[in-house]
Structures are given as structure tokens and as C-alpha cells.
N, C-alpha and C positions, 0 to 999 in steps of 0.2 A: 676466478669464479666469484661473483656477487649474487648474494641473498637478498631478495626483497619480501618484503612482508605487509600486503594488502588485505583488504576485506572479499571473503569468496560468497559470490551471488549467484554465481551457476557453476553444481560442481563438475569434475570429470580430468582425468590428468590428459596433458597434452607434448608433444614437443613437435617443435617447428623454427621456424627463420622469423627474427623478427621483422617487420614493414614500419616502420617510423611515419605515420602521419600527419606530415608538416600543416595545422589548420588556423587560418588567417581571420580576422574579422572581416568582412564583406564590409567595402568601405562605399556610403551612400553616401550619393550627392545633393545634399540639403538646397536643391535652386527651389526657386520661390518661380511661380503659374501667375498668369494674368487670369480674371473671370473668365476670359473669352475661351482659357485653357483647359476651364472646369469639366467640362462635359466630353473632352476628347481622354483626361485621365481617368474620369470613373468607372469610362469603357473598358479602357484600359485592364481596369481594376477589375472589372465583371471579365473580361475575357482570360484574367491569371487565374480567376478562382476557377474558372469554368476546366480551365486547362491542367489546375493540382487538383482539382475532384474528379477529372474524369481520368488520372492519371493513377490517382489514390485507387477508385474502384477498378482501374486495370488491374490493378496488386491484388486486388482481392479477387478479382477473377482469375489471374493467371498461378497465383499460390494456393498451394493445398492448406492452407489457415485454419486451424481451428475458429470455434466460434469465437472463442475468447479473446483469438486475434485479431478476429473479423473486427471485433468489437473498438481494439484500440486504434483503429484505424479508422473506422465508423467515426469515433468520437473527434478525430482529428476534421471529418468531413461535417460533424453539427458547429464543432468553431468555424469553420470558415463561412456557414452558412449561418450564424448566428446572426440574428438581422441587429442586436446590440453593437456588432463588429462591424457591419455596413454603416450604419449611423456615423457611428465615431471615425470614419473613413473618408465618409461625403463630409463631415463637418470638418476635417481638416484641410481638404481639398476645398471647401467652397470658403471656410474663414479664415484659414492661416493660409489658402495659397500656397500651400508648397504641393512640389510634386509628387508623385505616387510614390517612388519608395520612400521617402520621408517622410511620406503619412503612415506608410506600413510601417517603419520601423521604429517611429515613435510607439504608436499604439503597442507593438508587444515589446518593446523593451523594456516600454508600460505594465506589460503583464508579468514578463520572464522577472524583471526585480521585484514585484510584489509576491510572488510566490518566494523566490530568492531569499529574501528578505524574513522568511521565518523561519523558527528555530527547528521546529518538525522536520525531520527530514523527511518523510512520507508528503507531506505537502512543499515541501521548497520542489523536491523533482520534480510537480507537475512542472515545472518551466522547463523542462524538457519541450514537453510536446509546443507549447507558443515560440520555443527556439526553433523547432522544426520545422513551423509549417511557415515562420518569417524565414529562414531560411532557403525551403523551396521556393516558395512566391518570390524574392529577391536574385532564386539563383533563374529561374524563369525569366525575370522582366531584363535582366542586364547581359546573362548570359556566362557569370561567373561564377563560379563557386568556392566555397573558405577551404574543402578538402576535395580531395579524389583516390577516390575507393574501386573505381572501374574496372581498372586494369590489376586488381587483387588475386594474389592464386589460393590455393584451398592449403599450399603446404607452408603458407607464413600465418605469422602472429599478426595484426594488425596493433598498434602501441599508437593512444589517441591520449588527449587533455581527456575527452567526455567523449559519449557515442548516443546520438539521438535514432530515434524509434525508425526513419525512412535507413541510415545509417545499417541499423541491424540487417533490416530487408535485402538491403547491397548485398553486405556481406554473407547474408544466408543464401542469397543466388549465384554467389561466387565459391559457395561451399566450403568458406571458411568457419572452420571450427571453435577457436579459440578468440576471443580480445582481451586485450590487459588494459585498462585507462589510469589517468590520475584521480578522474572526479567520478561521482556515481553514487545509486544508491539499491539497497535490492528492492525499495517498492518503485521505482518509474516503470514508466511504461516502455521503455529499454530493455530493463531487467526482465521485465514477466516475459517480453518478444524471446530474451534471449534463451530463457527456459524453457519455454514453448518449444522451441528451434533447437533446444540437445547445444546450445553454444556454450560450451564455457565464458566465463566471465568474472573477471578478479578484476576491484576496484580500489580505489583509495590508495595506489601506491604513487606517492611522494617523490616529487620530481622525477618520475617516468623517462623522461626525456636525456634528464643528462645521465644516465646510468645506463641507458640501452639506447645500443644506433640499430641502424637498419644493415640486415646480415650477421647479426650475433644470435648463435642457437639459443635457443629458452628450451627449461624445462618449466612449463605450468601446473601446479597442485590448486585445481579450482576448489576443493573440497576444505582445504586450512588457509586463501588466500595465499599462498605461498611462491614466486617467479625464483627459479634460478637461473642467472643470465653465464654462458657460457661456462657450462658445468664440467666438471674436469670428469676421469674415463670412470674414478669407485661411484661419484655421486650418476653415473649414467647409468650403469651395472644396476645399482641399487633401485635407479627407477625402471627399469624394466620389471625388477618383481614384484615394486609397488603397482605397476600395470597389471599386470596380471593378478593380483588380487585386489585392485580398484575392479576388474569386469567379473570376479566371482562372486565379490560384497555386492556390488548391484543387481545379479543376478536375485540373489539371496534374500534380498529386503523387496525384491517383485514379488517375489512367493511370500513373503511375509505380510504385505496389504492385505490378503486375501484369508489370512488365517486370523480365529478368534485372538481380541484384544482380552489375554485372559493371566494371571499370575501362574505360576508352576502346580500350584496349590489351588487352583482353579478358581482365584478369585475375578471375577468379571469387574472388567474396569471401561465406564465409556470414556471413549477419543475421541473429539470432535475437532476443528481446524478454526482457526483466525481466521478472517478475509479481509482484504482490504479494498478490492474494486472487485465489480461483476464480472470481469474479462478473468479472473480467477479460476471462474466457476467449471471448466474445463477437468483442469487439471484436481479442482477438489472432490470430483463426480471420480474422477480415476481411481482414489487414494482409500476409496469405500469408507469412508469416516461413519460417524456416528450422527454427525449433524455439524452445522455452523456454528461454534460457542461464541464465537464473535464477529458481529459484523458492524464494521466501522462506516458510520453514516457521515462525515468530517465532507468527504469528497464531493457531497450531491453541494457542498453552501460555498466550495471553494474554487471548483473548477470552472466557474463564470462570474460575471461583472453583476450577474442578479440572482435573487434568493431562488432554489427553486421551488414551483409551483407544488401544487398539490397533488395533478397528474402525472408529474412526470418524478414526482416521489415514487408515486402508486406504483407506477408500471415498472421502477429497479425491483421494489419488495415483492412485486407480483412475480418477477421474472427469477427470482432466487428463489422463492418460496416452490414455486410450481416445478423447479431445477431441482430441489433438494425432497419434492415429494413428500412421503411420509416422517422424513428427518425433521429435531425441532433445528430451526434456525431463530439462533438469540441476537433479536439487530438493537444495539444500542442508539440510543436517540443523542442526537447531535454532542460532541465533547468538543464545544467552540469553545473560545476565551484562550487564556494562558497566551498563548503565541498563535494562534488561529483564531481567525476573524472571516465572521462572511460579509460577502462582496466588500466595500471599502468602509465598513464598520469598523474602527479602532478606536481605542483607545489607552490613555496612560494610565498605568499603574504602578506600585514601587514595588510589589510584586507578584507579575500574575499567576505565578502557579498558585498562588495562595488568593488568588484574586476572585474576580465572577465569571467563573467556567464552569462548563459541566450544565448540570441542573440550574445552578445560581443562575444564570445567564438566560435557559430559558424559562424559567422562571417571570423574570425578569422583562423577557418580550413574548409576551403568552399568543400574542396574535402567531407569530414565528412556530412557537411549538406547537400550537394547537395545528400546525396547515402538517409538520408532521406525522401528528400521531391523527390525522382523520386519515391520511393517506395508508398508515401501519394499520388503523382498522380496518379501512375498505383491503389491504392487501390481504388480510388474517383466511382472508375465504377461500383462499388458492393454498393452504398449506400451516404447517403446525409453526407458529409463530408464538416465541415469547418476546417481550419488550421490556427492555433493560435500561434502568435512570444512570446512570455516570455521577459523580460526587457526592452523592446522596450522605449528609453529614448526621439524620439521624431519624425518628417515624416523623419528625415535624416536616423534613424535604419531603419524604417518600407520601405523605397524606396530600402535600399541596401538589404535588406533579398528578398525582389519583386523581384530585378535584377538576382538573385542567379535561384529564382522561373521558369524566364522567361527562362535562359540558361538551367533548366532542362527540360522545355517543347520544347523548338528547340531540345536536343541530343534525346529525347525520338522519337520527329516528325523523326529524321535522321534514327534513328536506327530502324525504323517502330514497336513501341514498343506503345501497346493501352494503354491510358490514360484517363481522367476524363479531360475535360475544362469547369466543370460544379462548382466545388470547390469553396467554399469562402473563403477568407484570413481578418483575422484581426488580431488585438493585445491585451493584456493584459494590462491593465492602471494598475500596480503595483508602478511606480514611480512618485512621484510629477512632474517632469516636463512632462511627457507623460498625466500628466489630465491637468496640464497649457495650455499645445500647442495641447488639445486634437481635440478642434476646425478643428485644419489643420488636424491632424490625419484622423478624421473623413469623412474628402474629400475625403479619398483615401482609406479609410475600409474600408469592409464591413460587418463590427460587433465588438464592444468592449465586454473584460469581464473583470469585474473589481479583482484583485485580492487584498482582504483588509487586509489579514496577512501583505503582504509585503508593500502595501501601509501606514497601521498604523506603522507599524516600521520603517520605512524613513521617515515617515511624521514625527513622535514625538521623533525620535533620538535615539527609543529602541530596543535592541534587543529581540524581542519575546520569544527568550530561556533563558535570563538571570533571574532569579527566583528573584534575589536580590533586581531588580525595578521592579520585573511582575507588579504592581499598575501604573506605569506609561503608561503599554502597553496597550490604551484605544481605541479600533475601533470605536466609538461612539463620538471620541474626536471630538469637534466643527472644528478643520481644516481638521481633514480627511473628516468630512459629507460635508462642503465645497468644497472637490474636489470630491468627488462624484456627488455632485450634479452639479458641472460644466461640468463632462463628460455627464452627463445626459442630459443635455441642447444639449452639442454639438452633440450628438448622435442623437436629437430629431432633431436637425436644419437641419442637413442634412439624414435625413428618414432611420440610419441605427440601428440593435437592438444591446441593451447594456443589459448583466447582471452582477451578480457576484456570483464569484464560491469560494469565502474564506470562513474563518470558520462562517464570522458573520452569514451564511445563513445557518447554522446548530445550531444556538444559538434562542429557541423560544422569551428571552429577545429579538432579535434586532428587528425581524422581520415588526412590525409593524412601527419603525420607519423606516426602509428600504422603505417600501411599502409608506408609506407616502412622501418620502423622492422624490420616482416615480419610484422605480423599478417595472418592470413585470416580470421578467424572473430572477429568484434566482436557483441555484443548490446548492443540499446540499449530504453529506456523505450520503450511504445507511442505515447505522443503526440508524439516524437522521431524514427520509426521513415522513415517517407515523406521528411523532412527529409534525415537520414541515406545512405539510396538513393542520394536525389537527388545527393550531394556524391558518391560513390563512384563515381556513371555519368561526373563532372565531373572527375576525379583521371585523369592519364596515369600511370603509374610507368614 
């Protein structure tokens, strides 16, 4: 019997047979076109896209999808029709001369390592999706494929390197329950498929391959990441009663959505949820929250080769806003720099988390922020919208990002373009001196949220990713709860509301000391959210 111990992204216990899926690199033939070859491979090219879109919206006609999954599939059908994506297609094909898979596979190898290539794990997965749809278009034009999932039954484990978004789809119409991988992350668009779809899915288990062959039983704990490969007869025993009370906890935490988020002592506390992409929005309408305490705007500057537009800001904030109704939804304005960069913007620094991110940045390129926050005003009119600055270091950011604010409401007024002056603005207390000088902040917010990732890691000198000191990275350390509880004060003094939206408020350890400490207003991740509830109804103060 062998113990593995991975990262769990979709919970739910399972056991079955494992399927070992042997996946190869799809090896392309870099020949080189004469001119005269140009116009017979572009067809080419328009007749694969024509044939993975019309293949794509099969899936969505023939699957019962939520919208949210309509969505990540949607977005797989605007890259291919990104006319950025045609350009860079025809120029390879009419100046390098090489053949069409060679052109494709340049161009997203192009993409899959620049997303790759960053430390964010929420932004490295998007290369998921540019490995998926190079993928299909290659497994199309040649006729082979790197894996095959076809012939899958619903009573094995399928055991992959990675599993991309079309992948999931396979496997959900072969009514396989469970996958285990080595690589993955819980925000790609894999993951949210896989949650969608009731699939379990355990990631990040290290060397996969040489520890499980194909035909050795597993037991799956999606809920602790946890594989037991070939479990001997007590550990089998044991999980059968951990099954049956894995399906009466889940029962329990359904009825629990539904019931007031309230202390025993009847203290009312709001719950609100993280988001990180719109195809969320589903499952956060489910979960009956309170509102969106954070919505990460990273993804509209990284998911393409150009900034986006000002309309097609509009219509994500329009389209969440209108979703969540009368709920506030707090979207933070871009947190580029550090290790994110939009389109092929980079640069060096000796260290960017301390670098120009956040506000610095936009700051910095005012033409850039200002196309955001005209878009967060024109959205403000579909719904209760507060707008949230990111590293705000003290009232000197928070007045200069306002001045930005105000020149976008005069061009808006000029150009008779309807807007929202209903909005609230605050800031993020993520930096020690933003909760020193929060006091003043405070005069001039109208709502703090505390973000305690980045506040423990400036406060105690650590980097939250570095694994070498993760025991040093302590949210609970006596000087971060010190500055928490100093913005709490200065929040309270001047009658504006203060939560926090980091991970401690998906962690049921803090939560009680948080609540004590004098929060009311905690947002936590969605798949943390019923977990969360439940410890709040279990807390006397």
C-alpha cells in the first residue's frame, strides 16, 4: 500500500482502477512552403478553425453546461477567432514560409510559455487553454493525437502528467468520476470544468506515473488531496465509513447555504466569495453569499496579445454586476507588475513584489487605467459596485488614483456617455504602512479590505511562495493581528466598513480569532464558502 499526497481541487471520495494515460508530444514537421504554397495553407488554416468551432459549439449544444461552462468554452472559440491570432498566422505562412502546423505551433508555444513562464499560478494555467485548442487544430490537421481517452470506462481513475479543458469534456461523457494528475492548478479552466461536472480531481502528485500502473485499485480522498494506491483490507474497511459520512457532511453543508450566516449568540456576520473569472458566476449564485468581496480583474490584460478595450471591460463588470443584482460586488482594479504583465509588457527588476504593481503601475500608465475605471463607471449602472485600488501605500496613492477617477467622470460627462455616481471607492490595506496611516485613509474611503496574504508577507519579511521558510509565513503572527486590528479601529472611528478577503477567511483555524479580533464582513473562495458558514454558526463570541 502507497500514500500519496497531492493538492485537492475538486472534492469527493472515490475508488476505482487506475488507466495510466501514456501522453506524447505531437511531434510537428517544421517543412518550409514555397509562395506559390501560401494560399492553399491559409485555407487550410480557415477550414481547421472552421471545423474546432463548429466542433466546440457541438459541445455546447449537445452538453447540459452551465452557463459558466458555456462560457469557458466560448472563450476558447474568441481565441481562435481573434483576428490578432490570424494575422500572426498569415505572417508566418507568407514570411517564414513554413507550413501550417509550424506556424500553429510556433505561435502557442509562443503563448502556452509566456503564460508558463509566470509565477502566479492563477495566470501560468491559462496555458492550459492555448495547449488545448494547439492541440485540437494539430490533432485535426495530421490526424494524431498525444493521448486517448476514447475508449475510458466510468469504473477507472484516469492518472495524466496534466488534463486540459476539451480532456475534461472526454472524460465527463464517458462518465468518469475521478482524475488524479501530476501538474494542475485549482483556478484553470480544467479545474472550474471539473467542479462544474461533480469530477473529483487531485493535483500535484509527484511522479504519478512511477507509483501507479494501470490496474492497481486507488482509493481517492478529493477533499485532503490524498491517493491511496492499492490499499490493503483495514484501510478499505475504514473508507467505506469515511463514505458514508463524506455523503451525510455534504448533505449537511446544502442545508447549511441556505441558513442565516449568523454566531450562536446571534451575531450577524457577512460572507461574501473571491472570484476569479466570470464562468464562476454559476456556482457563486448557488452558494447564496452576501456579495462578491473580491473580484480579480488580472485576467481581462493577460488572457490576450492586447490590452483590453474599454467595451469589452464594460460588458464582464456589466455582466457580473447584473448576475449579482442587488449584492455589492467589490472588483479590484488591475494588480499587474510583480510577476504579471499585460500583453508583452515586461520588465526587470531586483524585486518586483516590492516593485511597480498594483496602483504603482497604474499609476504609472494613466492612459491604461483611466480605459478601466470609464468602463467600472459605465458598468456601476447595472448594479451595487464598489471599486477597490490594490497597494495603496497611503492617502497620497489613494488621492492620486481619485484624481485619475474624477478626470474619468468629466470625459464621460463631455462625451454624454451614462455612467454610475452612485460607486464606492476604497482600498486594500495589504501594506504595513496603509494600516499605520489607515486612520487618514479612512477619512476619505469608503470601505477598507483587508488583504492578509500580502499583508503577512511584508509584515514578517516572507515570501508566501517560498516553501524553504513557509513556517515563518504566519497570518496569525501578533504584529499582523496588530495591524489589523488598527484598521479596524480606524474604520470603526470613522463609520466606514472594513473586511477581509485573503486566505485566512477560508481557513476554519482563523476564523474565530478574526471574529473576535472584530470583523463582520469576511469573504472566502467558493469551494471554502459552506465550510466557512458552518464554523461561524459553531463560534459563541
Amino acid at each position: 500500500m502507497t500514500r500519496l499526497l497531492g493538492k485537492a481541487i475538486s472534492g469527493g471520495l472515490h475508488k476505482g482502477i487506475a488507466r495510466v494515460i501514456d501522453s506524447t508530444q505531437l511531434v510537428v514537421d517544421h517543412q518550409t512552403i514555397s509562395s506559390s504554397d501560401v494560399d492553399s495553407e491559409w485555407q487550410r488554416f480557415l477550414s481547421a478553425i472552421e471545423h474546432i468551432i463548429k466542433d466546440t459549439k457541438g459541445l455546447l449544444d449537445d452538453l447540459s453546461l452551465a452557463v459558466s461552462d458555456q462560457e469557458i468554452l466560448n472563450s476558447h472559440i474568441m481565441i481562435m477567432e481573434d483576428p490578432e491570432f490570424h494575422k500572426a498566422i498569415e505572417n508566418s505562412l507568407s514570411k517564414d514560409l513554413v507550413c501550417l502546423e509550424s506556424a500553429l505551433n510556433k505561435h502557442f508555444s509562443y503563448m502556452v510559455e509566456y503564460f508558463k513562464s509566470m509565477e502566479d499560478e492563477y495566470f501560468r494555467q491559462r496555458a492550459d487553454d492555448y495547449a488545448d485548442i494547439n492541440e485540437r487544430l494539430l490533432t485535426h490537421l495530421t490526424g494524431k493525437s498525444n493521448s486517448d481517452l476514447s475508449n475510458i470506462t466510468a469504473s477507472e481513475i484516469p492518472v495524466l502528467n496534466e488534463v486540459i479543458p476539451s480532456q475534461i469534456i472526454s472524460l465527463f461523457n464517458n462518465k468518469v468520476s475521478c482524475i488524479c494528475t501530476e501538474h494542475g492548478s485549482e483556478t484553470s479552466h480544467s479545474s472550474i470544468l471539473a467542479r462544474s461536472m461533480g469530477i473529483t480531481l487531485v493535483t500535484e502528485l509527484k511522479n504519478i506515473k512511477s507509483k501507479i500502473a494501470t490496474g492497481d485499485l486507488l482509493l481517492v480522498d478529493g477533499n485532503e488531496g490524498v491517493v491511496i494506491v492499492e490499499p490493503d483490507a483495514d484501510t478499505l474497511k475504514v473508507y467505506e465509513i469515511e463514505l458514508q459520512e463524506e455523503a451525510l457532511e455534504q448533505a449537511k453543508l446544502k442545508e447549511i447555504i441556505n441558513l442565516e450566516t449568523q454566531t450562536l449568540d446571534g451575531t450577524k456576520i457577512s460572507l461574501s466569495v473571491n472570484m476569479e473569472l466570470p464562468e464562476e458566476l454559476d456556482r457563486i449564485e448557488a452558494l447564496n453569499s452576501d456579495g462578491i468581496g473580491l473580484f480579480r480583474t488580472e485576467f481581462l490584460y493577460l488572457e490576450t496579445d492586447m490590452l483590453p478595450t474599454e467595451q469589452a471591460q464594460f460588458e464582464v463588470y456589466k455582466k457580473v454586476l447584473e448576475r449579482m443584482k442587488d449584492k455589492p460586488v467589490i472588483i479590484r482594479t488591475m494588480d499587474l507588475g510583480g510577476d504579471k504583465f499585460a500583453s508583452d509588457e515586461t520588465w526587470d527588476e531586483d524585486n518586483p513584489y516590492l516593485g511597480c504593481r498594483g496602483i504603482r503601475l497604474s499609476l504609472l500608465k494613466p492612459e491604461m487605467f483611466k480605459t478601466q475605471i470609464r468602463a467600472l463607471l459605465r458598468a456601476g449602472l447595472y448594479g451595487k459596485l464598489w471599486v477597490m485600488f490594490p497597494m495603496i501605500n497611503d492617502i497620497e496613492d489613494y488621492n492620486s488614483a481619485m484624481s485619475i477617477v474624477k478626470e474619468c467622470v468629466t470625459e464621460l460627462e463631455s462625451d454624454n456617455i451614462e455612467f454610475s455616481n452612485s460607486n464606492k471607492f476604497g482600498t486594500m490595506i495589504e501594506v504595513p504602512s496603509a494600516a499605520l496611516t489607515s486612520s487618514e485613509l479612512a477619512e476619505v474611503c469608503d470601505f477598507f479590505s483587508i488583504g492578509s496574504n500580502d499583508l503577512t508577507q511584508y509584515t514578517v519579511a516572507v515570501d508566501r511562495n517560498n516553501s524553504t521558510i513557509a513556517n515563518l509565513y504566519k497570518p496569525n503572527h501578533p504584529a499582523v493581528l496588530k495591524l489589523m486590528k488598527m484598521t479596524l479601529n480606524s474604520a470603526k472611528e470613522w463609520g466606514i466598513p472594513v473586511g477581509l478577503c485573503g486566505e485566512m477567511a477560508s481557513n476554519p483555524e482563523y476564523i474565530e480569532t478574526l471574529l473576535k479580533l472584530g470583523f463582520r464582513s469576511l469573504s472566502t473562495g467558493p469551494a471554502k464558502f459552506a465550510k466557512i458558514k458552518e464554523t461561524i454558526r459553531n463560534i459563541n463570541l
